[in-house]
C-alpha positions as CSV (number, residue, x, y, z in Angstrom):
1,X,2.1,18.6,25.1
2,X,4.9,16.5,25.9
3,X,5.0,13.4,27.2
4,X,7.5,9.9,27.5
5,X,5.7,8.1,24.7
6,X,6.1,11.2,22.2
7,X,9.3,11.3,23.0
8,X,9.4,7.4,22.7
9,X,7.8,7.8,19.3
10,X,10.2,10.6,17.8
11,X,13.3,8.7,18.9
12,X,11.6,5.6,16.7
13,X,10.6,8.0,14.4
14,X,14.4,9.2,14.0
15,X,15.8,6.1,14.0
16,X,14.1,4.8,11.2
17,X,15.1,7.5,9.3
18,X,18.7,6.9,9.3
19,X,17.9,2.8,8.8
20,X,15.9,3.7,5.7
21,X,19.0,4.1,3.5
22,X,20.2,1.1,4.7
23,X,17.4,-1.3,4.6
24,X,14.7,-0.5,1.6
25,X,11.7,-2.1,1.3
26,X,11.5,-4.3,-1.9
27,X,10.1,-3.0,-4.8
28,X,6.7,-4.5,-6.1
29,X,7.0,-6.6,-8.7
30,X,4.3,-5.1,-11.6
31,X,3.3,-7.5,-14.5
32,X,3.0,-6.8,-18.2
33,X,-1.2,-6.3,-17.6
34,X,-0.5,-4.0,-14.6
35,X,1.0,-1.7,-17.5
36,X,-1.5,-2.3,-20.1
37,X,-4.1,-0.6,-17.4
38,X,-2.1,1.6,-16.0
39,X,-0.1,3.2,-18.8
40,X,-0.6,5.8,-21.3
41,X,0.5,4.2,-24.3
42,X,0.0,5.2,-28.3
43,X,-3.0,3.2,-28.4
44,X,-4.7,4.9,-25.8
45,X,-3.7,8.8,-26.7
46,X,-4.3,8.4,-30.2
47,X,-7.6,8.9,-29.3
48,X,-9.6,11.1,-26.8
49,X,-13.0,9.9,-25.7
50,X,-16.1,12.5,-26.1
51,X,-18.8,10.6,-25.7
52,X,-20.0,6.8,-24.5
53,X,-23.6,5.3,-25.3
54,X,-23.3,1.6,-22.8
55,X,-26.3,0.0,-23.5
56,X,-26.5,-3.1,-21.2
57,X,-29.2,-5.4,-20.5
58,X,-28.9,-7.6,-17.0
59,X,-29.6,-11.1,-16.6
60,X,-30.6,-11.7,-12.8
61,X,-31.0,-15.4,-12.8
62,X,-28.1,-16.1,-14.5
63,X,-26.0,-13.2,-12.9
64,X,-24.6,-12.2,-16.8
65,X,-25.3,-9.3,-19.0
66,X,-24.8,-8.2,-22.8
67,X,-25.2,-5.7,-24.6
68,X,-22.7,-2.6,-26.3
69,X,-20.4,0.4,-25.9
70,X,-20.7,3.1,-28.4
71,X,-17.2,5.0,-28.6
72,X,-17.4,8.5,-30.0
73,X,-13.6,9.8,-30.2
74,X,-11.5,12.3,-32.1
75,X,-8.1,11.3,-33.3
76,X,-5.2,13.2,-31.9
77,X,-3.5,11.6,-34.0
78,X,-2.8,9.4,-37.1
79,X,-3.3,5.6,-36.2
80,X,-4.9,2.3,-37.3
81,X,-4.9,0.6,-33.9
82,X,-6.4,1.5,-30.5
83,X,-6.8,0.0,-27.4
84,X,-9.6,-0.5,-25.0
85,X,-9.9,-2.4,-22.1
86,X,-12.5,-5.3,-21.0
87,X,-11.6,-8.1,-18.4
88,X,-11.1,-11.3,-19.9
89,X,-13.8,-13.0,-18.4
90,X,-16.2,-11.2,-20.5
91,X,-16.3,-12.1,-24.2
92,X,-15.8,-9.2,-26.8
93,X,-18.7,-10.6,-29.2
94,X,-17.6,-8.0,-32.0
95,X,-16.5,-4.8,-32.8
96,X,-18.2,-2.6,-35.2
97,X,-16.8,0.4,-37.8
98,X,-18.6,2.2,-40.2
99,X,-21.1,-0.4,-40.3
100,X,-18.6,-3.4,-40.1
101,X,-16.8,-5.9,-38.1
102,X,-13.0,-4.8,-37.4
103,X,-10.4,-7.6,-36.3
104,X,-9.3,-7.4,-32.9
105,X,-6.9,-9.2,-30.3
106,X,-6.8,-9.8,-26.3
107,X,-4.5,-10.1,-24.0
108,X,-4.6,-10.0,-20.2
109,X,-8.0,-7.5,-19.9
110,X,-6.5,-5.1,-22.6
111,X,-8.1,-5.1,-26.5
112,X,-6.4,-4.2,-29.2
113,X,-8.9,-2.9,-32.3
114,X,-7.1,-2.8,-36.5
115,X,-9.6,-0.7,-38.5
116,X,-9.0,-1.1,-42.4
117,X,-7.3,2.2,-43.0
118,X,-5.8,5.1,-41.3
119,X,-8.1,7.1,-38.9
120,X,-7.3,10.9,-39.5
121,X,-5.7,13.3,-36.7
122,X,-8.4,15.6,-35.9
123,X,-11.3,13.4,-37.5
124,X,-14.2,12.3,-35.7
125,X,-15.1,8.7,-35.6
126,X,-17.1,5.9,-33.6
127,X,-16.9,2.4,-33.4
128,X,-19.1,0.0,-31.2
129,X,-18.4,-3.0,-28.9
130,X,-20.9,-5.3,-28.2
131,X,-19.8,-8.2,-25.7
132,X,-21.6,-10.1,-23.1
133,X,-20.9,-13.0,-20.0
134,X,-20.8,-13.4,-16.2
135,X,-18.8,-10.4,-14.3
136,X,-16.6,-11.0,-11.9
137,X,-19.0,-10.7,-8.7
138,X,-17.4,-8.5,-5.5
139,X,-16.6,-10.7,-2.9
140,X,-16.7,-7.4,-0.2
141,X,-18.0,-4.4,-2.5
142,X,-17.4,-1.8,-2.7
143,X,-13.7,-2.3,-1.4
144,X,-13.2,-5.0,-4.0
145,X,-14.6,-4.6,-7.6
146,X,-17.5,-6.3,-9.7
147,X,-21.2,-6.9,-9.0
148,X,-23.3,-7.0,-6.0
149,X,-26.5,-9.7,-6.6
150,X,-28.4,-9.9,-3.4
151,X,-32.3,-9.4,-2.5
152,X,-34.4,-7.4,-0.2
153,X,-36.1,-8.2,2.7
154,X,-39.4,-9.5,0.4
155,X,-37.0,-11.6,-1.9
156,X,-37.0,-9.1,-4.7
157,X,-33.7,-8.9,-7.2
158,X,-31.7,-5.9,-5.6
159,X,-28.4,-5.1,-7.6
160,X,-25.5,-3.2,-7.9
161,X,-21.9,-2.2,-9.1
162,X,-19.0,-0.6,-7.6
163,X,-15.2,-1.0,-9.3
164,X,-13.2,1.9,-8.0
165,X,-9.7,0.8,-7.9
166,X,-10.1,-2.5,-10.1
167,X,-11.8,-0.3,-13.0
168,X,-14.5,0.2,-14.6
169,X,-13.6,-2.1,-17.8
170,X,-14.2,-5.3,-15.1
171,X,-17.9,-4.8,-16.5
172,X,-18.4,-2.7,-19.1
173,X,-15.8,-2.0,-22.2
174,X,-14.7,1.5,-22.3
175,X,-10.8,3.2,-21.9
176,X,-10.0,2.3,-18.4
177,X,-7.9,5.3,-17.5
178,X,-9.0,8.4,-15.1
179,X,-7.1,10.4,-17.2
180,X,-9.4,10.4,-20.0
181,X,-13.0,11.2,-19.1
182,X,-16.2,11.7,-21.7
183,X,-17.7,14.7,-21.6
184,X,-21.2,12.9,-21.6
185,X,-22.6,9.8,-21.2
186,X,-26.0,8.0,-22.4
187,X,-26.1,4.8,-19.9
188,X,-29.3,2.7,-20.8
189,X,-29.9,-0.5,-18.9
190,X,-32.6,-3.5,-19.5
191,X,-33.6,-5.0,-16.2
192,X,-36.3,-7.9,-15.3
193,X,-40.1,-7.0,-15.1
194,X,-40.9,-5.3,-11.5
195,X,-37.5,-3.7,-11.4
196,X,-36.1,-0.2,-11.9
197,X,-32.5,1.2,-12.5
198,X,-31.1,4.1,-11.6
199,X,-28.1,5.4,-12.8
200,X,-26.0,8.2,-13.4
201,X,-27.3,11.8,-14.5
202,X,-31.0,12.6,-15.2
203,X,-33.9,9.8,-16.7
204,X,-34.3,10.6,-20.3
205,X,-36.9,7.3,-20.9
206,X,-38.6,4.4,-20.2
207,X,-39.5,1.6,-22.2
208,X,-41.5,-1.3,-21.8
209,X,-40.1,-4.1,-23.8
210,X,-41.6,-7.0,-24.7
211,X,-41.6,-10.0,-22.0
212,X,-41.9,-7.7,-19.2
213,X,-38.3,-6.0,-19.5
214,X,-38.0,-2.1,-19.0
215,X,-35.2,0.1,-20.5
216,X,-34.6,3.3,-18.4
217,X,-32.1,5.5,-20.4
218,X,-29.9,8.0,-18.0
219,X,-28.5,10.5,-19.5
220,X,-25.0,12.7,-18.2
221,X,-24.6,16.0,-19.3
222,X,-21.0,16.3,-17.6
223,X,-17.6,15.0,-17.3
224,X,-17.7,11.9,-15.9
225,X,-14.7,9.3,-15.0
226,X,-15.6,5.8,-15.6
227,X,-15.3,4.0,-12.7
228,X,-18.8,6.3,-11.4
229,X,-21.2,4.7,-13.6
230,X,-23.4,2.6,-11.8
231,X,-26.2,0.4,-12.1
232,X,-28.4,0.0,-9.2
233,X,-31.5,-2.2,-10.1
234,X,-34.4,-2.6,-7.5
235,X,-37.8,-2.4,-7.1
236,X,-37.2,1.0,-5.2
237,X,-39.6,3.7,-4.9
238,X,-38.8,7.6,-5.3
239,X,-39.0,10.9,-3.3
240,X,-37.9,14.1,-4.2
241,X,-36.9,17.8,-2.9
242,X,-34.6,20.2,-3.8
243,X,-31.8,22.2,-2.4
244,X,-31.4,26.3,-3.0
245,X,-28.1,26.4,-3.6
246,X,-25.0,28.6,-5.0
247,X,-26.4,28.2,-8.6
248,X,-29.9,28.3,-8.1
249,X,-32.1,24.8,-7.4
250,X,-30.5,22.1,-7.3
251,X,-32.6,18.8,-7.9
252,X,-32.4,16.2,-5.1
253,X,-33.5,12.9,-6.2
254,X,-33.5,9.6,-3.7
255,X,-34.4,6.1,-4.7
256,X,-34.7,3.4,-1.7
257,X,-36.0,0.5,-0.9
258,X,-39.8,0.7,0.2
259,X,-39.9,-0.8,3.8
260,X,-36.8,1.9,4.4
261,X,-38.8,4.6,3.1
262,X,-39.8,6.5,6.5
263,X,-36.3,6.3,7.7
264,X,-35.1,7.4,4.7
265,X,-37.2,10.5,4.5
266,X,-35.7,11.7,8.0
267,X,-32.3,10.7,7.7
268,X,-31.9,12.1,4.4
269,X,-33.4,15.7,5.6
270,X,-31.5,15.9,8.3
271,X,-27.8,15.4,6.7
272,X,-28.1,16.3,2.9
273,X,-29.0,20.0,2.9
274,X,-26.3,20.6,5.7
275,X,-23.7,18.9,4.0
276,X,-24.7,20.9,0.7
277,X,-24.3,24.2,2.6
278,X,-21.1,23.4,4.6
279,X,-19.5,21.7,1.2
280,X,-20.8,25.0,-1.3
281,X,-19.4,27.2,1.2
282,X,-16.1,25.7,1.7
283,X,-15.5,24.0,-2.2
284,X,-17.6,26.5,-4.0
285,X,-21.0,25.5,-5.7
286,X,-21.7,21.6,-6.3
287,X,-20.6,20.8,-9.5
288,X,-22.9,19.4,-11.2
289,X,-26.2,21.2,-11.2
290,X,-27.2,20.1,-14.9
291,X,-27.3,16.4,-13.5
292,X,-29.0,16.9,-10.5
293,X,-28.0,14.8,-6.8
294,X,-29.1,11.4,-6.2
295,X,-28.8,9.0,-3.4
296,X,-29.4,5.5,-3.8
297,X,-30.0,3.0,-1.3
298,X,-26.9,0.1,-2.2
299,X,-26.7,-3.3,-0.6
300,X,-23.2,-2.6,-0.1
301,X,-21.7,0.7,2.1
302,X,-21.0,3.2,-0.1
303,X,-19.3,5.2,-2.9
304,X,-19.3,8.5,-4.4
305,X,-20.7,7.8,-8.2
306,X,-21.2,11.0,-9.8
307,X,-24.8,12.3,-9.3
308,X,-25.8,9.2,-8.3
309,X,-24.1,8.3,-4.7
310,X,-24.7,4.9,-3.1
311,X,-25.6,4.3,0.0
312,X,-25.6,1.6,2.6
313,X,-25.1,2.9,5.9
314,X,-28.7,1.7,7.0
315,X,-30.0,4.9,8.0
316,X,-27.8,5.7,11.4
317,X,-25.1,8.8,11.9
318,X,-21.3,7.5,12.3
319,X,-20.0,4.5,10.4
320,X,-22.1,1.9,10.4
321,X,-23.0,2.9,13.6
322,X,-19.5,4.2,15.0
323,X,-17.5,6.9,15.4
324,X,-13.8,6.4,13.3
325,X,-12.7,9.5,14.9
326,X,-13.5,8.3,18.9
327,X,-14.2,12.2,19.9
328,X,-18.3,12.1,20.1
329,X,-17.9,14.4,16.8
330,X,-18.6,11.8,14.0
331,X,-21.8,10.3,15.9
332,X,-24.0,13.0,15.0
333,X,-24.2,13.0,11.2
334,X,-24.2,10.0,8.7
335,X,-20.6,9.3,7.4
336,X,-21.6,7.8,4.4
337,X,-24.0,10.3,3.4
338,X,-20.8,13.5,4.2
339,X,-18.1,11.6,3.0
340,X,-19.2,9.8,-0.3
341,X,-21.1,13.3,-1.2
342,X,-18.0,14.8,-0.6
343,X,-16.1,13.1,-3.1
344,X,-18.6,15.0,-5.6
345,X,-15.9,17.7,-5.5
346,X,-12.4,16.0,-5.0
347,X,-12.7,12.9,-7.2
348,X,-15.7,13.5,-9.5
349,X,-15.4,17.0,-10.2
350,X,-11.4,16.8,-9.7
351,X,-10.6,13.6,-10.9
352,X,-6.7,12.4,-10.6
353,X,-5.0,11.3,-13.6
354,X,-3.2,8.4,-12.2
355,X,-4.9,6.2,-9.3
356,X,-1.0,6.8,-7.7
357,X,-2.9,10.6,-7.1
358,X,-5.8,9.2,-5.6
359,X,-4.8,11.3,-2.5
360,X,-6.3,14.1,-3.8
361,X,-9.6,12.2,-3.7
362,X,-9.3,10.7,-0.8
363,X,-7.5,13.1,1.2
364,X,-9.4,16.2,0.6
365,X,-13.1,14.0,1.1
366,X,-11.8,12.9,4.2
367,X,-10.9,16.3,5.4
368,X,-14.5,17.8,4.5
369,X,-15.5,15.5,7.3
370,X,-13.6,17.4,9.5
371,X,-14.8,21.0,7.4
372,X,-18.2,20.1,8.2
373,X,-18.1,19.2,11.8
374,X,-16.8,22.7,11.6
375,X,-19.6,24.2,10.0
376,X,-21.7,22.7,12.5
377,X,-20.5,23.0,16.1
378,X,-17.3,25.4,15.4
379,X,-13.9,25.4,14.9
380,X,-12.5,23.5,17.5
381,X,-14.9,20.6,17.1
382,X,-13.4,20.0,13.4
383,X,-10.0,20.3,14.5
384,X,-10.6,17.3,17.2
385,X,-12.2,15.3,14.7
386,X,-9.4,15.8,12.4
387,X,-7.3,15.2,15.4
388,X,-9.0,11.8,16.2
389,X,-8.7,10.6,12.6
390,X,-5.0,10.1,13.7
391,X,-6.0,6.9,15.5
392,X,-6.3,5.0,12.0
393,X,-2.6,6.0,10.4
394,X,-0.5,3.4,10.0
395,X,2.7,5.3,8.1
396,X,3.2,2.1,6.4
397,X,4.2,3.5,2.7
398,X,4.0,6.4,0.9
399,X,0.7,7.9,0.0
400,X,1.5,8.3,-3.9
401,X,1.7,4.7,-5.3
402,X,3.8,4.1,-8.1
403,X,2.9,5.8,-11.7
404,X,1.7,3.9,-14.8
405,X,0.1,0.6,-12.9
406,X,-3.0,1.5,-11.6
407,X,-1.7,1.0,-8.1
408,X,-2.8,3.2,-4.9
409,X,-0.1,4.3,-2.6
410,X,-1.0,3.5,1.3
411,X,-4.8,3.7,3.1
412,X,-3.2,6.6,4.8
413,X,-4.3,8.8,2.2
414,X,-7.7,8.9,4.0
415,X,-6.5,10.2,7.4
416,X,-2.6,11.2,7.1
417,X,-4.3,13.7,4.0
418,X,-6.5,15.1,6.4
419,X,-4.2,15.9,9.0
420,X,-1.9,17.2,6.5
421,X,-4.5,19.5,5.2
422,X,-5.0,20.8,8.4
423,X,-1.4,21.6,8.9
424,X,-1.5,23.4,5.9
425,X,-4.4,25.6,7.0
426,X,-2.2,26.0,10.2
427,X,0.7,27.2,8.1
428,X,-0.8,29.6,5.9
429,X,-3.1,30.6,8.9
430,X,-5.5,33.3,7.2
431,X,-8.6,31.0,7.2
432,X,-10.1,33.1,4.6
433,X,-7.4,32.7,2.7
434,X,-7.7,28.9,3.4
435,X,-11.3,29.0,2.2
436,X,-10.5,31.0,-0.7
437,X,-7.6,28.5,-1.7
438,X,-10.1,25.5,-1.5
439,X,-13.3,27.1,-3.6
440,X,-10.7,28.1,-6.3
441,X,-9.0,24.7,-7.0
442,X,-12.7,23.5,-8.1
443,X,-12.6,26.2,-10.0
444,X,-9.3,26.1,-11.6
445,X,-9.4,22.5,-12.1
446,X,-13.3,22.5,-12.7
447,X,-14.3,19.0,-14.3
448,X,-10.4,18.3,-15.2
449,X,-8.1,15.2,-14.5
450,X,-4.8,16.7,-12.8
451,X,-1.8,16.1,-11.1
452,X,-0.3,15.9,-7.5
453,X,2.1,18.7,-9.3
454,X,-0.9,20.7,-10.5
455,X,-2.3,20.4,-6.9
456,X,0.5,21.2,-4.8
457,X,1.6,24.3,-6.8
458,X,-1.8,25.8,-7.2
459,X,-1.3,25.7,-3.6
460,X,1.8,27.3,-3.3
461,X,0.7,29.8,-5.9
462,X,-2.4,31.2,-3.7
463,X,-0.5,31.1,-0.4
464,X,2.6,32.6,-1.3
465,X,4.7,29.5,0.6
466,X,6.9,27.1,-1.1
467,X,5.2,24.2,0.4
468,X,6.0,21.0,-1.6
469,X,8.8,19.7,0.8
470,X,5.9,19.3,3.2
471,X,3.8,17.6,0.5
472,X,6.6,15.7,-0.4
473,X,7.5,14.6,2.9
474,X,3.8,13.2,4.0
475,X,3.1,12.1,0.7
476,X,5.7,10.4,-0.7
477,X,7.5,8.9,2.7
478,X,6.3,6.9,5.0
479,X,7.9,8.2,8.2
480,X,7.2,11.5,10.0
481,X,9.3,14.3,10.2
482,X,10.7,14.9,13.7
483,X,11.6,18.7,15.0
484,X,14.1,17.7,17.1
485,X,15.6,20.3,19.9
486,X,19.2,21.1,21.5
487,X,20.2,23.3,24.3
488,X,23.7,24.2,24.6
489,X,25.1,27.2,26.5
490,X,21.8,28.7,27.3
491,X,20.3,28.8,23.8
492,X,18.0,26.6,22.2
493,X,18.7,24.7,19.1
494,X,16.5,23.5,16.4
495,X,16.0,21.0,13.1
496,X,13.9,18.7,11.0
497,X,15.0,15.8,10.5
498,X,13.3,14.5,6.9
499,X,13.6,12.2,4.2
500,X,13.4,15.5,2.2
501,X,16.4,16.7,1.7
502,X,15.1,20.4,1.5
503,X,12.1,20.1,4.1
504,X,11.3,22.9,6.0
505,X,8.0,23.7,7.7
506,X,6.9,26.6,9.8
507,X,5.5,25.1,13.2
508,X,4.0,26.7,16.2
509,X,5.7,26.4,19.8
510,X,5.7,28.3,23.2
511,X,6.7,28.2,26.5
512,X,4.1,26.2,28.6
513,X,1.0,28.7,29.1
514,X,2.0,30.8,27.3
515,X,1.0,32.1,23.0
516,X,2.2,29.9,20.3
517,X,4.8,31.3,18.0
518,X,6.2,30.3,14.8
519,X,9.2,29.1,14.2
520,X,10.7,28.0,11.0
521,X,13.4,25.5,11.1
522,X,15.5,23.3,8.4
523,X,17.0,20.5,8.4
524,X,20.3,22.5,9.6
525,X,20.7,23.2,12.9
526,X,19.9,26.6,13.8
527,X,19.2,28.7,17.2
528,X,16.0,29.7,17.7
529,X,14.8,32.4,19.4
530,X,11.7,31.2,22.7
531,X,12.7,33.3,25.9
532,X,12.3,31.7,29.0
533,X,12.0,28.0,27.3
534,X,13.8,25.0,28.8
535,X,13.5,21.5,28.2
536,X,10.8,21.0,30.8
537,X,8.1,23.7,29.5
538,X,8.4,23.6,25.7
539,X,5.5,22.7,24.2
540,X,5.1,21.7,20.4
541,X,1.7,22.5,18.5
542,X,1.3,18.3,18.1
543,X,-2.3,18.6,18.6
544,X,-2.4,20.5,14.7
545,X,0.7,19.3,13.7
546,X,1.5,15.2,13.2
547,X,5.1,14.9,13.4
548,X,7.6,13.2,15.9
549,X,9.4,15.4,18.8
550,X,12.6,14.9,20.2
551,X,14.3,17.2,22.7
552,X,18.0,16.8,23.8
């Protein structure tokens, strides 16, 4: 529907389009360590990760650990020196070959290992770091990185780690890039006497050490990227169920706190099996069955570790309490529990290379929000949440962050994603066909790191629609399209005007009351063919579509 403030809006919009080419931003400035974690080098391809063993053992009093990686690799090619990556404020107390110490340098939080001869393409090798200090200790987990050391409401230890973004090498050594993932993990952590940890994947042991200490030793049977594994340590207490999903029983597993334990039980049934059924039916079957699904009561809010998703929402439906979207919708589930669950398809199971991708974690998990208010109340109810997401864009920068940094793009890749997704649906619009596009990227990509390319053209591919210029548009501008509208001589005119210089998008229109049509315009002005419209009843499909109109 029209209104002065769209109209105020597109103008804005439109305007800032033309001032773009005439007043950039700056570009960031990116350091030598920006590239050292964010960049692919020959150091880090030489060799491909198969298989970590992190044995860590944690300190509560004095807020340090130590303890070792094991790196099982093959060579894809012939080298002498790799690099790994541990922040600098942890000490690299050795590195081990073949039974020996190797030397090794530092600089910024990157290491650089010399082993004594040439490693083999195509051989299969290990080598160990053992290391040990204080981590860096999250100031506002999870949004910053490092370690949570808090206690419960009877004083007891109650930690935890989250260090998406920041990387996972800011407590543990290991290859800090998402585009190289193990295909399984051992994770065994020491913790105080009184205390449990659980981690990723499925408990393969406990052991009683001497002094008190217990070792529990997790064990992940699938892909997993490294900024997932977790250690949460606690004196929780268990309860179990399971879930009969698309591949048989799936294992649900959740550890919390004891005093929570009654709300836990009914919070828990109420969300998890629904958000299982409305996520299997729309992203095909959960994706890893082998490792079973956890949740695990965090002292911070939330994130989406692989099999083993923390939560902190304190047992209530919305976000902490509220509802981001403002429509009524997002009060009557728990966002933590929909959203971080979620990202067990689109960022676990499809992991993004580069952290400039991170869209397609972020902007497909905050669209299943919207897929399973859907699933719920109906059709119409998702689109409105969708709709209210809106609220929360700030078109601020582009979406895909610069490559080869480890830099995000803009926060908008939560909410703009969504709504773009939704326009995309409303594109195509064949919701089977919508459905059928969504199951099958989890399965083409199925426990792969990918593209935005890779995305983007399976989905052209299964629609038949050449729809990157929209991609490009949302994701790598800022600034909204605007369909802007003429009428000369009795006919109606229409254009996008873009960033993109080849953007074109079908959109739906009509006369006021009457059935939406498409229309597809370019950026060239072209007639168009509404009987009956005028300037005072055309109406725009804004409410699916999140562009900028401006009518002449």
């Amino acid at each position: 529907m029209r209104s002065s403030f769209l109209f105020l809006l597109a103008a804005l919009l439109s305007c800032s389009l033309s001032a773009s080419a005439q007043l950039l931003p700056p570009k960031p400035a990116f350091t030598r360590a920006d590239s050292l974690r964010g960049t692919l080098t020959p150091l880090r391809t030489c060799y491909d990760i198969k298989y970590y063993h992190l044995d860590v053992k944690l300190d509560v009093a004095n807020k340090s650990i130590s303890g070792s990686n094991l790196f099982h690799f093959t060579a894809t090619q012939d080298f002498t020196r790799l690099q790994f990556d541990l922040f600098a404020n942890l000490k690299v107390d050795k590195v081990e070959y073949q039974g020996k110490s190797v030397p090794y340098t530092r600089e910024a939080n990157a290491v650089f290992v010399t082993f004594p001869a040439p490693v083999q393409k195509g051989s299969r090798a290990e080598f160990r770091v053992f290391y040990s200090g204080q981590p860096t200790v999250a100031k506002n987990a999870p949004w910053d990185g490092g370690f949570v050391f808090t206690q419960d409401s009877k004083g007891k230890p109650w930690v935890a780690t989250a260090c998406q973004g920041v990387g996972a090498s800011i407590w543990w050594p290991t290859k800090d890039h998402q585009a190289d993932e193990v295909d399984s993990m051992l994770i065994s952590v020491t913790v105080p006497k009184g205390l449990k940890d659980i981690s990723n994947g499925r408990l393969r042991k406990t052991t009683k050490l001497k002094g008190g200490a217990t070792r529990f030793d997790w064990f992940v049977s699938n892909p997993i990227n490294n900024y997932d594994v977790a250690l949460n340590v606690a004196d929780y207490t268990h309860f179990a169920d399971e879930y009969a999903g698309e591949k048989g029983k799936l294992t649900l597993d959740y550890w919390v706190l004891p005093e929570n334990l009654a709300k836990a039980k009914t919070q828990f049934a109420a969300n998890v099996k629904p958000m299982l059924k409305a996520m299997e039916n729309w992203f095909g079957p959960y994706p890893f069955y082998e490792d079973g699904f956890k949740l695990i009561e965090t002292p911070h809010l939330g994130m989406e570790h692989q099999s083993a998703v923390a939560y902190g929402n304190k047992y209530q439906n919305g976000y902490l309490g509220a509802d981001r979207s403002a429509t009524g919708w997002g009060l009557k589930w728990d966002f933590i529990i929909i959203h971080e669950s979620g990202h067990e398809w689109f960022g676990n199971n499809i992991t993004s290379k580069d952290i400039a991708d991170m869209w397609i974690h972020e902007s497909f998990t905050c669209y299943s929000e919207g897929l399973f208010t859907e699933s719920l109340f109906g059709k119409p109810a998702g689109q409105e949440y969708v709709h209210g997401q809106r609220r929360h864009i700030q078109n601020d920068r582009p979406i895909i962050g610069p490559y080869g940094v480890n830099r995000e793009g803009s926060g908008d890749m939560y909410d703009k994603g969504a709504n773009l997704l939704n326009m995309v649906r409303t594109i195509i619009n064949d919701d089977a066909k919508w459905r059928n596009i969504l199951r099958g990227l989890g399965q083409q990509f199925y426990h792969q790191t990918v593209t935005s390319e890779q995305i983007i053209g399976y989905i052209n591919q299964q629609s038949g629609l050449n729809l990157t210029p929209v991609f490009d548009q949302y994701l790598r501008h800022n600034t909204l399209p605007v369909l802007e509208f003429r009428f000369e001589n009795g006919k109606t005119f229409c254009r996008w005007v873009a960033n993109v210089s080849d953007f074109a998008m079908p959109v739906r229109v009509r006369t006021r009351g009457g059935e939406y049509q498409f229309i597809s315009p370019t950026t060239k002005f072209a007639p168009v063919a509404l009987p009956g419209v005028t300037r005072e009843n055309l109406e725009v499909d804004t409410f699916n579509y999140y562009i900028g109109v401006l009518v002449d």
